[in-house]
N, C-alpha and C positions, 0 to 999 in steps of 0.2 A: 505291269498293267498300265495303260494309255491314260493320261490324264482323263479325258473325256468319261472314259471307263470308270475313273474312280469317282468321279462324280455322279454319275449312274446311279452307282452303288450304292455311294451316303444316301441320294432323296428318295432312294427304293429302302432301303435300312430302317430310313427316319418314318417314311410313310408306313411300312410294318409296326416301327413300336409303336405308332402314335394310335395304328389301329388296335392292338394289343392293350395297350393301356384303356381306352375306351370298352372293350370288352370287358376288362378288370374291376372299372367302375362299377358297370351293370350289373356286374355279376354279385356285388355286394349290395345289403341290404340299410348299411350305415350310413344316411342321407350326410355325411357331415364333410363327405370328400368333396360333394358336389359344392361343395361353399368358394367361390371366386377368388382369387386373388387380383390386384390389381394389374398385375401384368396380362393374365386373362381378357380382364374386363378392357385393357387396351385392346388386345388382339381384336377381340371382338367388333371394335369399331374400326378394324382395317377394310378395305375394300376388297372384294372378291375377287383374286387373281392370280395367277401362277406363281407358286414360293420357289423364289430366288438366294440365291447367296451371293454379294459383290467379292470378287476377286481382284480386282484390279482398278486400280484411277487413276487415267490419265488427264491432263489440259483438256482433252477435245472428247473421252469416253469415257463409259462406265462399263465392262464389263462384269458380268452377273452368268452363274452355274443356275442350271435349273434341268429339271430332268428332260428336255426337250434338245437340251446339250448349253451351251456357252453361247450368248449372246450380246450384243455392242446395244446399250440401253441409255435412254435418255431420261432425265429428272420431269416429273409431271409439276408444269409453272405453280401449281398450286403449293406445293412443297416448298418451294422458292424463297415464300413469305413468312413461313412460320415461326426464323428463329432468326434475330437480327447480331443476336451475341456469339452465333456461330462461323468461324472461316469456313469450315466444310460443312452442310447437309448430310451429307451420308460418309462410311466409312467402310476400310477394308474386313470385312467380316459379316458386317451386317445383311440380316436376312431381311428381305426384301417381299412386295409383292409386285406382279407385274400384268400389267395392259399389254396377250401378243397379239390382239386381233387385226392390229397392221406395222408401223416399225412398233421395236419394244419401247414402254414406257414404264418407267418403275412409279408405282401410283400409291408406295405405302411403305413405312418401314416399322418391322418390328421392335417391341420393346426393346433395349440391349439387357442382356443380362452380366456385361462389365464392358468397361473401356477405358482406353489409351489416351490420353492427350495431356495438352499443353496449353499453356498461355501463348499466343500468336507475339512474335516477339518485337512486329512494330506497334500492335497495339492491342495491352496486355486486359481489355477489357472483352478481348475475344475468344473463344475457345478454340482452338483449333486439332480436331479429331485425329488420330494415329490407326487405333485400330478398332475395332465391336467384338462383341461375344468369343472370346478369348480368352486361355484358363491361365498362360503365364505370358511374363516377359523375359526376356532372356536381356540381362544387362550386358552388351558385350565391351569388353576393355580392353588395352595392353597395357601393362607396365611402362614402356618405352615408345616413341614414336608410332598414334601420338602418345603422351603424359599421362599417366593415371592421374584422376581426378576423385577423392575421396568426395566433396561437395555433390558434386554430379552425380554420383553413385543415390546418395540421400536424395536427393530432388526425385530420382528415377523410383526409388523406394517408397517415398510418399505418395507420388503419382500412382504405383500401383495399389498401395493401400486405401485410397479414395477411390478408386476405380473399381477396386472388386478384382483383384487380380495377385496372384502368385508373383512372387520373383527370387527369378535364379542371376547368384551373378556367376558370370564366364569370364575370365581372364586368361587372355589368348597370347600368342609369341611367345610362350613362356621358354622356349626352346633358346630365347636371346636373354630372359632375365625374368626373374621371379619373384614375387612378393610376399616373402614369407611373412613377415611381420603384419600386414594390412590382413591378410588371409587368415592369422591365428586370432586377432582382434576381431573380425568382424562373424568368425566361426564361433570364438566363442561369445556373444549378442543373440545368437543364433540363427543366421543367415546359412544359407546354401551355394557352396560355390566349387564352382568347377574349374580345375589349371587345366589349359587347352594349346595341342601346337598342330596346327596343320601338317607341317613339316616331319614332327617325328611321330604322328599321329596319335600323342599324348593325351589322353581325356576325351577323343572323341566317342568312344565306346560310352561312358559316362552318358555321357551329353545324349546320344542315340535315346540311350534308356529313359532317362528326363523328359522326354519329346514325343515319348511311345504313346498313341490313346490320348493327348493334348492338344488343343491348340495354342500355337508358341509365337508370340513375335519377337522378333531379335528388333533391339535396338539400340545407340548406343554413339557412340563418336565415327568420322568419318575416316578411315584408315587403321580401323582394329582389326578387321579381317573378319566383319559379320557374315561378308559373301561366302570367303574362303572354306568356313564352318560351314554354311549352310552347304556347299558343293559336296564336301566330307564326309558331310551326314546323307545327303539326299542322293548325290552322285549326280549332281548337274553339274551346269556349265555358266553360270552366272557371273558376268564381266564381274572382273576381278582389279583394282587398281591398286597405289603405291601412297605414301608417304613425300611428303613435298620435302626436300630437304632443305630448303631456304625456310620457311615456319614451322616443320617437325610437327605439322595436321595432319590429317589424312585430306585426300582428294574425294569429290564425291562419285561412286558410280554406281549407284543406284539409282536412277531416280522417277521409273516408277514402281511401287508397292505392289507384290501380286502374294494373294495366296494361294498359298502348294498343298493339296493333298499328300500325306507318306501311303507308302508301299503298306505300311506295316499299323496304322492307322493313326490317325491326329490330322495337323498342317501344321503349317510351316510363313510365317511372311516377313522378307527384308524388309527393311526401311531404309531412305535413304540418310546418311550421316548427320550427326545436329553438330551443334558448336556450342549452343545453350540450350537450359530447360528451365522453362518458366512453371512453374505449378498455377495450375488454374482453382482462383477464388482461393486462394492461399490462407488460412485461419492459422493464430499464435496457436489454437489448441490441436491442431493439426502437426503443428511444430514438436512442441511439447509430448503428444502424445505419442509420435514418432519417434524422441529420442529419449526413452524409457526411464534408464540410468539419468539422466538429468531429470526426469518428475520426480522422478523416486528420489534423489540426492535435494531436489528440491523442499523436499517437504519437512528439512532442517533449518531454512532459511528462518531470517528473522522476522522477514514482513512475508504475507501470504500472495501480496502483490508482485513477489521477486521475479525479476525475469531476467536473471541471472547473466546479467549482464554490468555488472561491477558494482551494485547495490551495496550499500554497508551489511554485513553480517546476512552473508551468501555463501551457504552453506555450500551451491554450486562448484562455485570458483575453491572456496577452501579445501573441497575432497580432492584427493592424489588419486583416486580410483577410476574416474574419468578421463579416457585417451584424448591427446591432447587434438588428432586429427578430428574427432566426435564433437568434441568442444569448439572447433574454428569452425566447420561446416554449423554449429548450430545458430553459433555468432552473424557467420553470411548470411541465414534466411532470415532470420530476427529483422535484421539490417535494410534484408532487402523488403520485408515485411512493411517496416514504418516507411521505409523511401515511397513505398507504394500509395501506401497510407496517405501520405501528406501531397504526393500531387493530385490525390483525387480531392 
C-alpha cells in the first residue's frame, strides 16, 4: 500500500472510532463519562480546522498527513510566542490543526499524550522536542564502533520515563561482537532488549513484532545502524552511512526526522544521531527513582539525607549487590545534577 494510501486510511479509521465512541456515550444513561478531562478541555480550546499529523521537519518545512493527502505547512506567528524555553514549537508526531483555505497554516496543536526530548545542549535551559504522541523508543546501540555507552542508555531511560513512553533497548552488529554480560544485568532490572544484525538478519523478526500496532522512534548514537534496522524491518531505502575510523563515531545520515506508516500498522521515525543526552529539568528524585536498586539499598543508609555518594555509613557504596556500571552512570548524573545546580 502507498504511503499516501496509508495515511487515508488511519484519518478514515480515526474518524469511525471517534464516531463510534460518541455513539457509545449517548447510548448510555451514566452521566459520569461525560465528566472532562483536561486534555479535553484543551482540545476544546483548539481552533476549528483540519486534523493534521506532522510527519516531517525540515529547516525551511513542515510537513503534515491529513485526509486531504500530505501537505508543506507553515507555523501561525501566533504560535511563535507562546513558549520561550522551547528550541522546537512542534514535533514529529504531533497532531496538529490546520488553516487550508489558502497555503496551509497549522493554527493549533494538540495536547501530547507523551514525548521525546532533551536539554538543547548549548543551552540547557531549553527544551528541545524529538518526538509527540509516541508509544516507545527504540534505544538503538552497538557494542563496538561506535562504543556502547551504559550512561547513555540511563539518560535515554529517564527520558522515556518522564515523557510517558516505553523503552526497548536494540543492540545492533551483534554479528561483530556481543554483550553478554550488559544484557544479562540489565535483563535481569527488568529492561527489554533485543540483539540485532542487519547482516545475518538476527533479531529482526523480534524487532518486527515490538513495532507491530505502535508508534516507535528509534534513537540513539550516530553509526549504530538505526537506518539499517529501519530498512530491515520496513523494506526501504534510507541513506545508510559508516563509522569514522579516525574517532570510532558514527557519521550522521539522517538528518531530517520523517514518520513512516507500517504496512502491518503502527509507524515508524529515524532520528538523526546524538553524541549527548541532556535530560530536561533533570530532579535528584528523578535520579533516584530511576535507579531502584540504589533507593531501595539506600534506605540502609545512616543519614536519610544520603546521596550515596561517599557519605559516612552508606549503605549504597557498602552493598556488593549493585553493578558497578549502574553505580558509575548514577555517580555521572548526580555529578552532572549539581554542576547544573551551581551555574545557575
Amino acid at each position: 500500500m502507498k504511503e499516501d494510501e496509508l495515511w487515508e486510511q488511519f484519518f478514515s479509521e480515526q474518524e469511525r472510532r471517534d464516531s463510534r465512541g460518541d455513539r457509545k456515550r449517548l447510548q448510555k444513561k451514566d452521566r459520569s463519562q461525560f465528566k472532562k478531562t483536561d486534555a479535553d478541555k484543551e482540545r476544546e480550546k483548539l481552533p476549528e480546522g483540519e486534523r493534521g499529523r506532522i510527519i516531517e521537519i525540515q529547516a525551511d518545512k513542515v510537513r503534515v498527513a491529513c485526509k486531504e493527502g500530505v501537505v508543506e505547512a507553515t507555523l501561525k506567528g501566533s504560535l511563535k510566542v507562546q513558549s520561550r524555553r522551547m528550541k522546537h514549537l512542534v514535533a514529529i508526531g504531533d497532531f496538529v490543526r490546520l488553516d487550508l483555505s489558502t497555503a496551509p497554516v497549522i493554527i493549533g496543536v494538540e495536547p501530547r499524550t507523551s514525548v521525546l526530548a532533551r536539554a538543547e545542549n548549548l543551552d540547557r535551559q531549553k527544551r528541545q522536542l524529538i518526538a509527540a504522541n509516541v508509544d516507545q523508543v527504540i534505544i538503538t546501540l552497538s557494542v563496538s564502533h561506535p562504543k556502547l555507552s551504559p550512561p547513555l542508555v540511563e539518560r535515554y531511560l529517564i527520558a522515556a520515563e518522564k515523557g510517558g513512553l516505553d523503552a526497548l533497548i536494540v543492540i545492533n552488529k551483534i554479528d561483530v561482537e556481543r554483550p553478554d554480560a550488559y544484557v544479562d544485568m540489565m535483563k535481569k532490572l527488568g529492561y527489554y532488549l533485543i540483539l540485532t544484525s542487519t547482516k545475518t538478519g538476527e533479531g529482526i523478526d523480534e524487532l518486527k513484532a515490538a513495532m507491530q500496532g505502535k508508534t516507535s522512534v528509534f534513537s540513539g548514537p550516530s553509526g549504530v545502524g538505526k537506518s539499517s534496522l529501519i530498512n530491515a524491518v520496513l523494506g526501504t531505502d534510507l541513506k545508510v552511512g559508516a563509522t569514522s575510523a579516525f574517532s570510532g563515531k558514527g557519521r550522521h545520515t539522517t538528518s531530517a526526522t520523517r514518520l513512516v506508516p507500517l504496512d502491518d500498522g503502527g509507524f515508524c521515525l529515524d532520528t538523526p544521531g546524538i553524541r549527548s543526552f541532556g535530560i530536561w529539568e533533570l530532579t535528584f528524585e528523578d535520579i533516584l527513582d530511576h535507579f531502584f536498586e540504589i533507593k531501595e539499598a539506600g534506605l540502609g543508609c545512616r543519614f536519610a539525607t544520603c546521596r550515596h555518594q561517599g557519605e559516612e555509613g552508606c549503605n549504597v557504596l557498602a552493598s556488593c549487590a549493585i553493578p558497578d556500571i549502574r553505580l558509575k552512570a548514577y555517580h555521572a548524573l548526580v555529578d552532572e545534577l549539581d554542576q547544573t545546580h551551581k551555574r545557575r
